[in-house]
C-alpha positions in Angstrom: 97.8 64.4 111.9 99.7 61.4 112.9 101.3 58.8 111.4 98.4 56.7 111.5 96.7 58.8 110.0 98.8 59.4 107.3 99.1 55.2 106.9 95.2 55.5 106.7 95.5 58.1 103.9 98.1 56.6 102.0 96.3 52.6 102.2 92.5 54.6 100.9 94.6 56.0 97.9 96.2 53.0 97.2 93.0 51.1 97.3 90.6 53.7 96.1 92.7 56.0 94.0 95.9 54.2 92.7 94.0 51.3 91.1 91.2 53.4 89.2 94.5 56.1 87.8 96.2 52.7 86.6 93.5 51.6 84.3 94.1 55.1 82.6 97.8 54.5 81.9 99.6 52.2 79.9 99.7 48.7 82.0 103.9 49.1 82.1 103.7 52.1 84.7 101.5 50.4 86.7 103.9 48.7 89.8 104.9 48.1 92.9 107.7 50.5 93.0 105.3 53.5 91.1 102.4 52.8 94.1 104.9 53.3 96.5 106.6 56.3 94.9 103.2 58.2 94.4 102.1 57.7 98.1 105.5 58.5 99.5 105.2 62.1 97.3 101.8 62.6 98.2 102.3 62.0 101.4 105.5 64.4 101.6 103.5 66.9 99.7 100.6 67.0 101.3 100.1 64.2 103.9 97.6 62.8 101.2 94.9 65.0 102.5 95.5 68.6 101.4 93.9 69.5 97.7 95.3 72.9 98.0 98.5 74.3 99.2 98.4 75.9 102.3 99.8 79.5 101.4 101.2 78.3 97.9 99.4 77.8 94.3 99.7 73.9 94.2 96.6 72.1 93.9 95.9 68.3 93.9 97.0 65.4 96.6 100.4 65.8 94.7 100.2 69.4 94.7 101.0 70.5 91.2 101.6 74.0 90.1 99.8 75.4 87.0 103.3 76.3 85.0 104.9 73.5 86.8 104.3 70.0 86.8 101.0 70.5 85.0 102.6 72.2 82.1 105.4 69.7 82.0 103.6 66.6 82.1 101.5 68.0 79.3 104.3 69.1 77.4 106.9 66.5 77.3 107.8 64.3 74.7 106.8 61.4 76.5 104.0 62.0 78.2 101.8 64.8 76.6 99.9 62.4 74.4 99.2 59.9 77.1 98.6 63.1 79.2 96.1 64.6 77.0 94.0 61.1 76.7 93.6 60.8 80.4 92.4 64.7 80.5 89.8 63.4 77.8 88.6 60.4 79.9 88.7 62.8 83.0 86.3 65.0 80.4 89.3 67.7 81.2 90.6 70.8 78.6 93.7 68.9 78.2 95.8 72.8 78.7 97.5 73.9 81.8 94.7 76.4 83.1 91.8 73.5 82.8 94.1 70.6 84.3 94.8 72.9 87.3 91.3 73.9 88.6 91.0 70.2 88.5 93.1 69.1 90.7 91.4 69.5 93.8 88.6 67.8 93.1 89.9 64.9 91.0 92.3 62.6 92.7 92.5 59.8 90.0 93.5 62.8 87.4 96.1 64.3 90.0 97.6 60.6 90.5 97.6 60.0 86.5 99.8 63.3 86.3 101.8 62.6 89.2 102.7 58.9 87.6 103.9 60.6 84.4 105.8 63.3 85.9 108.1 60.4 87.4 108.0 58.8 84.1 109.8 61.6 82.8 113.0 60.8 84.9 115.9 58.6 83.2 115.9 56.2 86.2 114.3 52.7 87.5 111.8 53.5 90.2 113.7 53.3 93.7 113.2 49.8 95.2 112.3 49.3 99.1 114.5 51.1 101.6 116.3 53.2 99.3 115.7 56.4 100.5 118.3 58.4 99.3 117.6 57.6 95.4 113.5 58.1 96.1 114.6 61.5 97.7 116.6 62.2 94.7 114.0 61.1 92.5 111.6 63.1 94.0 113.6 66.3 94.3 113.9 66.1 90.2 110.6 66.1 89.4 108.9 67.8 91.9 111.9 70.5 92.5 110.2 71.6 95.6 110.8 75.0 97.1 111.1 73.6 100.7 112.3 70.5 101.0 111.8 68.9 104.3 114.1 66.0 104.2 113.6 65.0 107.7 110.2 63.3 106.8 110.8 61.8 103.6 112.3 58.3 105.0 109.2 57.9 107.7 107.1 58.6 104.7 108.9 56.4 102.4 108.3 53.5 104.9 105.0 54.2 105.3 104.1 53.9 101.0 106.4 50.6 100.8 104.2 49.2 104.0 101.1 49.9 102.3 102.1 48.8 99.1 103.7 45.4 100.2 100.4 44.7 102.2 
């Protein structure tokens, strides 16, 4: 994969995928900033194409782990009732074990969880260019195992580009 590719993948979720999610959520989350925070994630988590981790348990384009950010997205205060009326409208068990095996195969219910786990953090949404607080943002709700810093701020770039289209 290239990095046209992955600005292919991340405009066909933002036209195809990001829109469709948003109509599940409460109109407020839906923004600039959150488009271009969910395809910078997804891309740094998966390149937006892999459903499945490759050698790890996270499933989805935003590669959630079952007692992870599946479990905390439908736990928290803020987000497990909003989280359990998407999993309806996604005709989804709205526990942990049900939202998980649907992951792979359900991109608009992997970017609705995604969107609440960053509505979880305290913060504004980083704005364009600011790396550093995106990183930060997405190292406190993701807490990923390996972070690979090194691609974050091409990937960053790439969600704002798409999003500012």
């Amino acid at each position: 994969m290239n990095e046209t590719t992955w600005s292919d993948n991340a405009r066909w979720f933002n036209e195809h995928v990001l829109p469709q999610a948003y109509t599940l959520l409460p109109p407020a989350m839906a923004s600039t900033a959150a488009s271009a925070m969910l395809l910078a994630i997804g891309l740094q988590e998966g390149r937006l194409w892999h459903r499945r981790q490759i050698g790890g348990p996270a499933h989805g384009a935003w590669q959630f782990e079952r007692g992870g950010g599946v479990v905390g997205v439908l736990t928290h205060s803020a987000t497990k009732l909003k989280a359990a009326t998407i999993c309806t409208a996604r005709n989804v068990l709205p526990n942990a074990q049900s939202v998980y095996d649907a992951l792979p195969n359900d991109d608009i219910l992997a970017c609705c969880f995604a969107r609440l786990l960053l509505y979880t953090l305290p913060a504004k949404l980083p704005a364009q260019g600011a790396h550093d607080e995106g990183w930060r943002q997405y190292i406190d709700a993701w807490r990923p195992g390996m972070p690979h810093r090194s691609t974050w701020n091409n990937f960053y770039d790439i969600a704002w580009n798409v999003c500012s289209a």
